[in-house]
Backbone as CSV, one residue per row, in Angstrom:
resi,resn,N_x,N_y,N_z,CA_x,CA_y,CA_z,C_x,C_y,C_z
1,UNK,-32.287,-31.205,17.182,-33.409,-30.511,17.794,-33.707,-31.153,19.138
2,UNK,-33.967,-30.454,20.465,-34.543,-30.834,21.153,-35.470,-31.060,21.280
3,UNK,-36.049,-32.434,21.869,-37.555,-32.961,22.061,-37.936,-32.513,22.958
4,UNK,-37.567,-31.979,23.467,-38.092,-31.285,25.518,-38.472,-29.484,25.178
5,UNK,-38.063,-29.323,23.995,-38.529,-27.900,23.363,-40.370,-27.687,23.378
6,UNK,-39.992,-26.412,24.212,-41.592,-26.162,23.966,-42.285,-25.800,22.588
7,UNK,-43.768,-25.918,22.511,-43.882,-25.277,21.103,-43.817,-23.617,20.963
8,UNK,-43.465,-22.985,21.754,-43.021,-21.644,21.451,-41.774,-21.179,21.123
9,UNK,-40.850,-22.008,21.778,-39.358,-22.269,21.213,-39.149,-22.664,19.736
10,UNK,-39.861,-24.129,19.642,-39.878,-24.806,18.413,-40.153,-23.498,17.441
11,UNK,-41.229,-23.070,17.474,-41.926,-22.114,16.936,-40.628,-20.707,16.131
12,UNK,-40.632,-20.435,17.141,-39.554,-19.570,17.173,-38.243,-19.651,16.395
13,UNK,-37.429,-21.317,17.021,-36.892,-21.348,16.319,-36.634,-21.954,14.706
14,UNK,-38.016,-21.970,14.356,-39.178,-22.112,12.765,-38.688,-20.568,12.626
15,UNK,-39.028,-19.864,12.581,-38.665,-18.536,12.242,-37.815,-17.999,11.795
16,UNK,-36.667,-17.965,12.958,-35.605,-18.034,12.653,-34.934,-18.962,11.515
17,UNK,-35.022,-19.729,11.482,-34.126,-20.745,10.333,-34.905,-20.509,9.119
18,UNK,-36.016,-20.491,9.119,-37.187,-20.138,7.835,-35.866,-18.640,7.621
19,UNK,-36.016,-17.648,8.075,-35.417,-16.135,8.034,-34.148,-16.213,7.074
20,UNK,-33.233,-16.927,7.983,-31.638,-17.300,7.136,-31.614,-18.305,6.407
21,UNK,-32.783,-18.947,6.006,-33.289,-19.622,4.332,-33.420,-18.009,3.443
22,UNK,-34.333,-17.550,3.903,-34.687,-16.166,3.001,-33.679,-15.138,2.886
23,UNK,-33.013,-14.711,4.177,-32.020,-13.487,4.193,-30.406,-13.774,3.830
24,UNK,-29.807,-15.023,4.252,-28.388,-15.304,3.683,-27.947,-15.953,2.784
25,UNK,-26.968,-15.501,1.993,-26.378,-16.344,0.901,-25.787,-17.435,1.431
26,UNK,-26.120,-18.418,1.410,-25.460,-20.020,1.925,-25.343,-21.177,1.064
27,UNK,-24.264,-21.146,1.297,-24.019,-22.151,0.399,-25.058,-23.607,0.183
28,UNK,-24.935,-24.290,-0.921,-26.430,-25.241,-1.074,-26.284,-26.336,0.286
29,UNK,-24.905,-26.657,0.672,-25.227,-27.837,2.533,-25.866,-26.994,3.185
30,UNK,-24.992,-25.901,3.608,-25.769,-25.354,4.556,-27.145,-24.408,4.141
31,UNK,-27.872,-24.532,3.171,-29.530,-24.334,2.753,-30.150,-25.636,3.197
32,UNK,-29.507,-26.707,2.188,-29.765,-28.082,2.748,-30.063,-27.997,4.414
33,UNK,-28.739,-28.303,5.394,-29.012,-27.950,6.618,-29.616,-27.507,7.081
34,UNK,-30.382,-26.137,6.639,-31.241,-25.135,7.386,-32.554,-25.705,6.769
35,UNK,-32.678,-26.388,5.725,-34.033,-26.889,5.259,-34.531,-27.750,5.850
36,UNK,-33.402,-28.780,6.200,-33.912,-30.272,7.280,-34.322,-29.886,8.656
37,UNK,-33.184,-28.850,9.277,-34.063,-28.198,10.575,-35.033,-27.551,10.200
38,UNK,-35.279,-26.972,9.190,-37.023,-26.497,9.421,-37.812,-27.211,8.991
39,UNK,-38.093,-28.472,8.202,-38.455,-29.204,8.028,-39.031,-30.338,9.896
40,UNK,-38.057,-30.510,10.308,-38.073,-30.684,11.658,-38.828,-30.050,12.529
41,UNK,-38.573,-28.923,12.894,-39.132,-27.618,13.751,-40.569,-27.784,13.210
42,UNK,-41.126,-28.069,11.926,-42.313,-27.687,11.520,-43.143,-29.056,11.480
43,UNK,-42.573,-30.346,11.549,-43.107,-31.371,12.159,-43.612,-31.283,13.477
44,UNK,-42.667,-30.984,14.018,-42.850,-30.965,15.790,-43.929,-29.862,16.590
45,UNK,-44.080,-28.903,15.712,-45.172,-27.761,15.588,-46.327,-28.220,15.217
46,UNK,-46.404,-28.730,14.501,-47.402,-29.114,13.853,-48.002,-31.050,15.003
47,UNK,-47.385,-31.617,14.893,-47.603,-32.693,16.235,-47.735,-32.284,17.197
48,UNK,-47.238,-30.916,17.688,-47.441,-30.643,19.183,-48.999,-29.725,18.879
49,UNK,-49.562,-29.227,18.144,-51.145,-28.707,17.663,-52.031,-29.482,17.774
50,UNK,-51.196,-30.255,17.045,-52.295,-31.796,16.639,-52.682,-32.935,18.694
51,UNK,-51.463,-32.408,19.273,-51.232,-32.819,20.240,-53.123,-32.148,21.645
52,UNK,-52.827,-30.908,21.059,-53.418,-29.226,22.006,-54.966,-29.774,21.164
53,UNK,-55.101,-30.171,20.058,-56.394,-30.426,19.610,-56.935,-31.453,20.049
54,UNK,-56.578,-32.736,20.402,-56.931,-33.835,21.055,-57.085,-33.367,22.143
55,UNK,-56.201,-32.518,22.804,-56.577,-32.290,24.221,-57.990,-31.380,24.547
56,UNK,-58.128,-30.702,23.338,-59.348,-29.415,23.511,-60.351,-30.414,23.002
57,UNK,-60.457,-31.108,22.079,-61.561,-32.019,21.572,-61.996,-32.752,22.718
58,UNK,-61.058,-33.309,23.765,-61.621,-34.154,25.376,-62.259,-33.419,25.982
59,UNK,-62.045,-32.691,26.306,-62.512,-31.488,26.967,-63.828,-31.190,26.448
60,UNK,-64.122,-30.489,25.484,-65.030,-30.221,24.922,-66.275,-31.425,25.228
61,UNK,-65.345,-32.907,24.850,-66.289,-33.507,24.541,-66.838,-34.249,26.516
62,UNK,-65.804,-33.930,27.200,-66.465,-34.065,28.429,-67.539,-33.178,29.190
63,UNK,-67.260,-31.683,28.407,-68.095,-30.701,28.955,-69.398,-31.004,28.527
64,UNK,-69.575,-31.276,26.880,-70.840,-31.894,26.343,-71.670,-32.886,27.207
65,UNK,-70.778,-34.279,27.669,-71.843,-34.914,28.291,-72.273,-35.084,29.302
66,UNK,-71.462,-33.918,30.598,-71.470,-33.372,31.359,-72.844,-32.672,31.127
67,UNK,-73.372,-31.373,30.279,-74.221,-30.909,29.858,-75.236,-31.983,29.724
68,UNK,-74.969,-32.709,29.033,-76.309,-33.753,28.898,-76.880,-34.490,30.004
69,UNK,-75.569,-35.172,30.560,-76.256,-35.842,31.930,-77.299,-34.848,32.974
70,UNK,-76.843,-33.331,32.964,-77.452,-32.631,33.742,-79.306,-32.582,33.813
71,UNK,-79.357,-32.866,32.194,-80.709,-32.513,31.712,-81.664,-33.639,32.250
């Protein structure tokens, strides 16, 4: 997996591999295989959220005392 993947890529390619878990007969490596990349993909989704929430929580919390100092 690339680390330089955006989370819409990542995302995406969560989908996809989730899909040909559900839609193809594959043999149990390659289920295996497709399980560890989505397993992967859905770490990195999930850290890059966790990433967008810290960033909106600063924010938020600068606008707050921004607001307060005003008063």
């Amino acid at each position: 997996m690339d680390k330089k993947m955006t989370f819409e890529e990542a995302n995406r390619a969560l989908e996809e591999t989730v899909s040909k878990l559900e839609n193809e007969s594959s043999s149990l490596d390659e289920s295996m295989a497709l399980y560890a990349e989505a397993c992967e993909l859905l770490a990195f989704c999930v850290n890059a959220l966790d990433n967008y929430k810290g960033q909106i929580m600063d924010i938020h919390k600068r606008v707050i005392e921004g607001k307060e100092e005003e008063k």
